[in-house]
C-alpha positions in Angstrom: 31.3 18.3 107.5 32.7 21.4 107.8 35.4 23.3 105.5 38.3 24.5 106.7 39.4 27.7 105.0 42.0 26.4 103.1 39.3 23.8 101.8 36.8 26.3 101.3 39.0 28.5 99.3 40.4 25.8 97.1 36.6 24.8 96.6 35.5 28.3 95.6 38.8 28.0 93.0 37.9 25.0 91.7 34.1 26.2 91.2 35.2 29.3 89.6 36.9 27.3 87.2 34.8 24.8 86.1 32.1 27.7 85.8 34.4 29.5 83.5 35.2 26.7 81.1 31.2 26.0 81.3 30.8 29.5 80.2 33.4 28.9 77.3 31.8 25.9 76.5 28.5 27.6 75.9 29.9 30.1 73.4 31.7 27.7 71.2 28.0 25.6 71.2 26.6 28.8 70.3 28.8 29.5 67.5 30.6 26.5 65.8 29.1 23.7 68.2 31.2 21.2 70.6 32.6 18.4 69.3 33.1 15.0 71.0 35.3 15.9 73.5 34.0 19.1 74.5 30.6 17.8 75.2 31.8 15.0 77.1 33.7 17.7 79.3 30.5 19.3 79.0 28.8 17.0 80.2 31.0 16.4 83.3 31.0 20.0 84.8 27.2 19.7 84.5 27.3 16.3 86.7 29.8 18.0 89.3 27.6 21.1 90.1 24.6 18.7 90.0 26.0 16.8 92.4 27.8 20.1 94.7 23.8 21.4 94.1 22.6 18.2 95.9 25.1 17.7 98.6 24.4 21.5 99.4 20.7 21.4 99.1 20.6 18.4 102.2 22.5 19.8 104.2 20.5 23.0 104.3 18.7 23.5 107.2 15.8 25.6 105.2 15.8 24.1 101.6 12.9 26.3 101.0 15.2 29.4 101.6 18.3 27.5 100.1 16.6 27.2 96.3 15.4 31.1 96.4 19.0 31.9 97.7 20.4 29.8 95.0 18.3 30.0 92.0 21.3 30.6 89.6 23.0 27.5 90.1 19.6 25.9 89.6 19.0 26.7 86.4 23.1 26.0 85.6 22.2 22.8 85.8 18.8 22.5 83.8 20.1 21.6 80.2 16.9 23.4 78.6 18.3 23.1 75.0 18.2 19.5 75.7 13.9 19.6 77.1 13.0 21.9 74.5 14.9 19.8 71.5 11.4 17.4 71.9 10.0 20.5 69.9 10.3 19.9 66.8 9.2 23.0 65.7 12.5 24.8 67.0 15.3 24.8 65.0 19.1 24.6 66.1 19.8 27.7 66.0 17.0 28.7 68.1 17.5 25.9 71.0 21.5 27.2 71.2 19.7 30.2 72.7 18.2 28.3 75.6 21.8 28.1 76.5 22.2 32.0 77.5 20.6 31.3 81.0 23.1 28.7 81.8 25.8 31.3 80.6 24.8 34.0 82.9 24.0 31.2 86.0 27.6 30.3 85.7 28.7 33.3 85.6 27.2 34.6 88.5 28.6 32.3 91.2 32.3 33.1 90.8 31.2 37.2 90.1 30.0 37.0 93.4 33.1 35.7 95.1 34.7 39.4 93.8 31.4 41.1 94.9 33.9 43.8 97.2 35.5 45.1 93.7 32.0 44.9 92.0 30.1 46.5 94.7 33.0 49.3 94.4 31.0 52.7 91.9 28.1 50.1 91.3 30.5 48.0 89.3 28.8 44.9 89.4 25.4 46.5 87.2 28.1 47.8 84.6 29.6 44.3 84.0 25.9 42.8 83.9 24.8 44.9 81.3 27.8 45.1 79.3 28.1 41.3 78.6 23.9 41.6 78.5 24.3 43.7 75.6 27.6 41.9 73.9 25.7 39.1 73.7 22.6 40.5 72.4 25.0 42.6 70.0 26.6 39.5 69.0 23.5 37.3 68.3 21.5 40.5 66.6 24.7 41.1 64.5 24.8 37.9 63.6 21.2 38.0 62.2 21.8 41.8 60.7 25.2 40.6 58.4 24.9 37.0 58.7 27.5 36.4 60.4 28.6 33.3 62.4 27.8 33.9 66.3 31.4 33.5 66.8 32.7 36.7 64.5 29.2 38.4 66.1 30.2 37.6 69.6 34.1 38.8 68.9 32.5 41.8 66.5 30.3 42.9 69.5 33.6 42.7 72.0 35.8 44.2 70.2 33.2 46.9 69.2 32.2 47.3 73.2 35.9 47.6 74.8 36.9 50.1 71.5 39.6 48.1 70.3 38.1 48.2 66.7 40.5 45.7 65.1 38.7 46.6 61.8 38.8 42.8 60.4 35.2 42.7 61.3 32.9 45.8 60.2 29.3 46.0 59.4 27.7 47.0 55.7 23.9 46.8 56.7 22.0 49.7 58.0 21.0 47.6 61.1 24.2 46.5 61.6 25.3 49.7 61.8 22.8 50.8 64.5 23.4 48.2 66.7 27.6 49.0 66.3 27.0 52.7 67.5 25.0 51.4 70.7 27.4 49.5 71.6 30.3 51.8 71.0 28.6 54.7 73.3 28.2 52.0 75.9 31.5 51.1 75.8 33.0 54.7 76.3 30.9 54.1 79.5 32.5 50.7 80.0 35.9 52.2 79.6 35.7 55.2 82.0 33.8 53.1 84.7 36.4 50.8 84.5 39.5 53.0 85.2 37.3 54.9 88.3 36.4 51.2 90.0 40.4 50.2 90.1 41.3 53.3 91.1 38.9 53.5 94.0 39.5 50.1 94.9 43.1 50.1 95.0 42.9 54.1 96.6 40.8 52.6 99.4 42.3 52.2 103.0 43.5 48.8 103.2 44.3 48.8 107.0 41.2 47.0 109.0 41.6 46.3 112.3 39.7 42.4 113.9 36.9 43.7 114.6 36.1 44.7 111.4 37.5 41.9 109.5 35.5 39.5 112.1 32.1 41.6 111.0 32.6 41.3 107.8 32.6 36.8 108.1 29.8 37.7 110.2 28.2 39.5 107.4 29.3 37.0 104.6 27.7 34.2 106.7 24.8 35.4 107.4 24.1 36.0 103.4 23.8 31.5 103.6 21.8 32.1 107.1 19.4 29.4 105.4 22.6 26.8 105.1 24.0 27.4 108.3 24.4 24.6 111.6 23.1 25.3 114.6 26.5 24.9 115.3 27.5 28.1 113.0 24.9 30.1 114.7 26.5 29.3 118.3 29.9 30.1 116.5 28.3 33.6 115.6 26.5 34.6 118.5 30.1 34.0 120.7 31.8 36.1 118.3 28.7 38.9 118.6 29.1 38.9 122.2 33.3 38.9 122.5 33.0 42.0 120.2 30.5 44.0 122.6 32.2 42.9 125.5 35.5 44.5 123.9 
């Protein structure tokens, strides 16, 4: 069945959601651990993009093409803290870590839903990297001053978007390495940030139809593997009214 586009935003809403609180939900397991409720609502948003996974993958005409095309929200929905706890040789700490894929797969879907204002100065690389190395910061920071991964993850933010609240400091010489990476990168952070919303917001934001019809064109043709035969008539007619005009 096909989405209407009221449907389809209110899907891409409700996805983006439920990926965020998933992405919440990993960093309180990685530094205090869920407690009952939280891992039942764990649980669920793991069932619902299992199932929205499944429901997608059969009615993909290439399902070859549709798992390369969608190998993020594959491995959202592998729990590999949960295969790897049969190793006994791991310790807690250590299996929380198979956690950080999931973080970054659920992070990527609703990212990409904003990919015009992270495409805008290469935006999109900057955010990757800078909650790449917060977390990093946070978890070697965590080791370096022994710290919980909480304080290291908050530590590392703070630190990164040069607030520097100052309740948080580090004493070790480690620690302090890893705090002046991550304050150079976020002087970067800071002036990339101002730039991409002012060239965003300074862009022309007058497009005529035949530019706005292009760019579905263009955004559903990224899913060519998912699309009906149906979609592809759909396309082709709109190809064809656009070089007749």
């Amino acid at each position: 069945m096909k989405l209407t586009r009221r449907q389809h935003l209110l899907y891409d809403i409700i996805i983006s959601a439920l990926a965020f609180t998933a992405v919440i939900l990993v960093i309180i397991d990685l530094s205090d651990g869920l407690n009952a409720w939280q891992i039942r609502l764990d649980q669920l948003i793991l069932m619902i993009f299992t199932l929205d996974y499944l429901a997608r993958l059969m009615v993909a005409g290439n399902r070859k093409k549709f798992i390369c095309n969608n190998i993020c929200d594959l491995i959202a929905i592998i729990p590999l803290n949960t295969v790897f706890r049969s190793f006994k040789i791991l310790s807690v700490p250590v299996l929380k870590l198979f956690k950080l894929p999931r973080l970054f797969a659920f992070l990527y879907r609703p990212l990409k839903k904003a990919k015009v204002f992270l495409n805008t100065n290469g935006f999109k690389y900057v955010v990757f990297i800078t909650a790449l190395l917060i977390i990093l910061g946070g978890i070697l920071i965590h080791f370096a001053e022994n710290m919980s991964f909480s304080d290291g993850i908050w530590w590392a933010f703070v630190t990164a978007t040069t607030v520097g609240y100052g309740d948080i400091s580090p004493h070790t010489f480690y620690g302090r390495i890893i705090a002046m990476i991550l304050m150079l990168m976020g002087i970067g952070l800071i002036g990339t940030v101002t730039s991409t919303i002012t060239s965003y917001f300074l862009k022309p934001q007058r497009r005529d139809v035949q530019s706005e019809a292009l760019e579905m064109v263009k955004g559903q043709l990224e899913h060519f593997s998912e699309l009906s035969e149906g979609d592809v008539e759909e396309i082709c007619c709109i190809l064809k009214a656009l070089k007749g005009k």
